[in-house]
N, C-alpha and C positions, 0 to 999 in steps of 0.2 A: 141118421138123426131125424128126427121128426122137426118136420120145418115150422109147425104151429111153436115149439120150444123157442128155435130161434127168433121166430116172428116176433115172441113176447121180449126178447132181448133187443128186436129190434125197435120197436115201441117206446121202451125204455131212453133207448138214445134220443129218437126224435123228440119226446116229451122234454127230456132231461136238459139238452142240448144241440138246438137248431143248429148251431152253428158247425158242431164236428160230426153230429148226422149229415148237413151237406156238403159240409168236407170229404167224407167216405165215402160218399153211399153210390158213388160211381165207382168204388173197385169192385174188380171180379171177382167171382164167388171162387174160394172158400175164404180170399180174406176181407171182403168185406163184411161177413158174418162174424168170423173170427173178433172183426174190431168192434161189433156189436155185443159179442158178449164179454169183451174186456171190459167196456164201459158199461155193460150193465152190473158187472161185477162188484165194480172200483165204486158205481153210484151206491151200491148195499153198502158197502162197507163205510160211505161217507154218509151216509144214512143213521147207519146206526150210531154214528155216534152226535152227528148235528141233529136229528130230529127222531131220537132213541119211541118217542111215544108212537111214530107212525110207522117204525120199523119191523119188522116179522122178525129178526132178532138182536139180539144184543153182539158186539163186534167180538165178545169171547166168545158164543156161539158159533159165528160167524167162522174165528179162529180155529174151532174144535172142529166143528162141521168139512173145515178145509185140508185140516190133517187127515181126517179120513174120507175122503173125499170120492173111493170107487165106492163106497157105501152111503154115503151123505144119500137124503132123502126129503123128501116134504118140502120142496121147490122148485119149481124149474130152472135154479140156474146151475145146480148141482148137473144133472146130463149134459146140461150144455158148453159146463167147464169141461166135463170129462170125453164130450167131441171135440174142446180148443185143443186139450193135451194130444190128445189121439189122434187129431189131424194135423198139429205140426207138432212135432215130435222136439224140434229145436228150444222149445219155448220151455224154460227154468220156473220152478215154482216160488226162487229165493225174493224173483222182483214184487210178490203177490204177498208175503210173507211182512215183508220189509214194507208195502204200503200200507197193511194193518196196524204197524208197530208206528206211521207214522200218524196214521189216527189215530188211537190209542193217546198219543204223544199231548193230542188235546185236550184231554182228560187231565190230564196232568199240570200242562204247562199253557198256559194262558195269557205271557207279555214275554215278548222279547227284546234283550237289551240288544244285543250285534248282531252284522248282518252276516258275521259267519255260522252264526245260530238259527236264523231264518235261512240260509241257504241250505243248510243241510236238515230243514224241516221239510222245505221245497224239494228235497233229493228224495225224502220218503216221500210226501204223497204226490208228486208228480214225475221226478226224473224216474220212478219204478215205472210208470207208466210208458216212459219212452223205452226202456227196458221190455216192458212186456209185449210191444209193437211191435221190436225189431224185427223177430224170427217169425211175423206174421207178415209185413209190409216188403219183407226180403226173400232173396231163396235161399241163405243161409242163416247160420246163427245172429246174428247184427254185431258180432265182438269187431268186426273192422271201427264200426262206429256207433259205439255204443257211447260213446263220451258227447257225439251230439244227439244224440236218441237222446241222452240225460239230459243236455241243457237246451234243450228247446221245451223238453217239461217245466223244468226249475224256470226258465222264461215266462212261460204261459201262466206257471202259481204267481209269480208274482205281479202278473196283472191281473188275476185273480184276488190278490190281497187288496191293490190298489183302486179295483174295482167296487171292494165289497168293506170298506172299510167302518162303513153305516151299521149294517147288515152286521159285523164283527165285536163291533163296537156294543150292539144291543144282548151279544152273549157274553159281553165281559171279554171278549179276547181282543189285543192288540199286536197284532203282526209287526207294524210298523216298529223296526227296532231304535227303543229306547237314544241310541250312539247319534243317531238320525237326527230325530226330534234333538236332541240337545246341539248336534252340531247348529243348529240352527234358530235354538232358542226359542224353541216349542217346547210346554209342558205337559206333563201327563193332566194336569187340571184342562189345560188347553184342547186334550185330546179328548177329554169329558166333555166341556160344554161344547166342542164341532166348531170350532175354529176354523175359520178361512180366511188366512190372507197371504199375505207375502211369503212367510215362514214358512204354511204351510204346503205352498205351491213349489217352493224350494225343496221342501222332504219329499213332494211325489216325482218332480225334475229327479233327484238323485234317485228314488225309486224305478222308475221307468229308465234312467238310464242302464240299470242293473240290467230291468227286462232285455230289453234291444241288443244288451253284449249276449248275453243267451242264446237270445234269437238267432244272431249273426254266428254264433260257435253252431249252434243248432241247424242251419241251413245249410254248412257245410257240407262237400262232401254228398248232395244230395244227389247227384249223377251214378254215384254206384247203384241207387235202387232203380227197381223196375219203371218205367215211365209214370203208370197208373200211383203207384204209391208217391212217386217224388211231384208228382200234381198235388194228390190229395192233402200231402205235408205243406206244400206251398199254398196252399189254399185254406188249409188248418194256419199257419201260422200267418198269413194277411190277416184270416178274420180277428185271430186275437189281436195281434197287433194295432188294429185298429180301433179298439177297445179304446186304448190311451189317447187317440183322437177325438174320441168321445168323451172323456174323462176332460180332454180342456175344452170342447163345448160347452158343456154343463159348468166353466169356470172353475172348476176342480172343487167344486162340492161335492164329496163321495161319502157325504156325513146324509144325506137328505135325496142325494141323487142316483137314480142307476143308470149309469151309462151300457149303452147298446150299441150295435150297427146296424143297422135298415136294411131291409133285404132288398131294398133298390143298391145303394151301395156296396151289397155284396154279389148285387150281377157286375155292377160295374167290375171287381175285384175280379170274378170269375172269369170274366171276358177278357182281361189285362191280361190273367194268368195263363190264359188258354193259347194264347198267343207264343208260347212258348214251347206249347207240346203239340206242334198242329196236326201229329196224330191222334191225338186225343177229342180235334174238335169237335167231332159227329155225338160221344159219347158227352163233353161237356155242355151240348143243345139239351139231350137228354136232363140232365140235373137239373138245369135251367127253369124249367118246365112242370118237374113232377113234384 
């Protein structure tokens, strides 16, 4: 494989997402490339459909392009898919499939009322994603645990949603489901003019509670993986996690505000977590650092 290909994959990540670029980027090669071009992949596809003007193509392209994919051309992420398949052989193209359709999905559907309709929009474009990891983060298929591969995705979207509700808000989409808001006597008018108060802090409380049960199914079970991957997942799911800690900083204005995590407090996290794998310390200085 020509390493300038995956480099551009790698790029992608770092640009796209500091936070799970230095999550990873201490695994050993071949999967920490592997997880670079997952997410360079997964960024196209949520590309083209949230910002279709700056994208090289459209997500049927994308679709068509992916069906046939030993031939796909005029990109580099086509070779680099076709090194992920070729180097782990475990890796099913149904989770990659299943995240187009859940993009796609936003084309279509733009408010939701329940939150078992936002869960299982969260299962396409993110539990495919813990799907796609497994048989790269593991040394076999990931079907032992593939139900927490899932819900530490569906966790991470929906601090994602909770996150970016300004940001969602200004495309006309509201995630926040309808069932929510009303148990609590918030309006969709109220969700127009960015309402903050009591009501609303109530709908992200039950929100973020959702996240944190994900989390906690999703962390499960992390001892079967390799030491290196089950850091990188502990350290992917603090950064998110602490997302929501940022979110009541900000007094949970997420109409006006972006909550983040500081990369001082994400040494602090780093160093917490390292403590854990104190094989890993020599290699966690490294991340630290570069």
């Amino acid at each position: 494989m020509n390493e300038a290909i995956l480099s551009r994959c790698e790029e992608l990540m770092q640009k796209g997402s500091s936070s799970f670029y230095q999550a990873f980027k201490g695994l050993p090669s071949p999967r920490r490339e592997a997880v670079y071009v997952i997410y360079a992949f997964c960024r196209m596809i949520d590309d083209s459909v949230d910002e279709p003007e700056q994208s090289t193509y459209t997500i049927h392209e994308i679709q068509d392009l992916f069906e046939r994919l030993e031939e796909a051309e005029g990109h580099f992420i086509w070779p680099a898919l076709r090194w992920l398949f070729s180097s782990f052989p475990h890796l099913d193209k149904g989770p990659f499939f299943r995240q187009m359709e859940g993009q796609l999905s936003d084309l279509r559907k733009t408010h939701y009322h329940t939150m078992e309709e936002l869960e299982h929009y969260c299962y396409l474009v993110a539990g495919t994603v813990g799907e796609m990891l497994l048989p790269v983060l593991r040394d076999d298929n990931g079907a032992e645990v593939a139900i927490n591969g899932i819900a530490l995705g569906k966790g991470m979207q929906i601090v994602n949603i909770i996150r970016d509700v300004g940001e969602d808000r200004a495309r006309l989409r509201r995630y926040v489901p309808l069932e929510i808001m009303e148990k609590h006597g918030y309006s969709e008018q109220d969700w127009v003019n960015g309402v903050v108060d009591e009501r609303f802090v109530a709908i992200i409380q039950d929100m973020k509670a959702a996240a944190l049960n994900w989390f906690r199914i999703g962390m499960d079970r992390l001892d079967t993986y390799p030491a290196e991957s089950a850091f990188s997942i502990e350290l992917a799911a603090a950064f998110y996690s602490t997302i929501l800690h940022a979110v009541e900083r900000n007094d949970y204005d997420v109409y006006t505000k972006r909550a983040y995590v500081s990369d001082e407090l994400k040494l602090e996290m780093l160093g917490a977590i390292v403590k854990r794998y104190p094989m890993l310390a020599f290699q966690a200085s490294r991340m630290a650092v570069s």
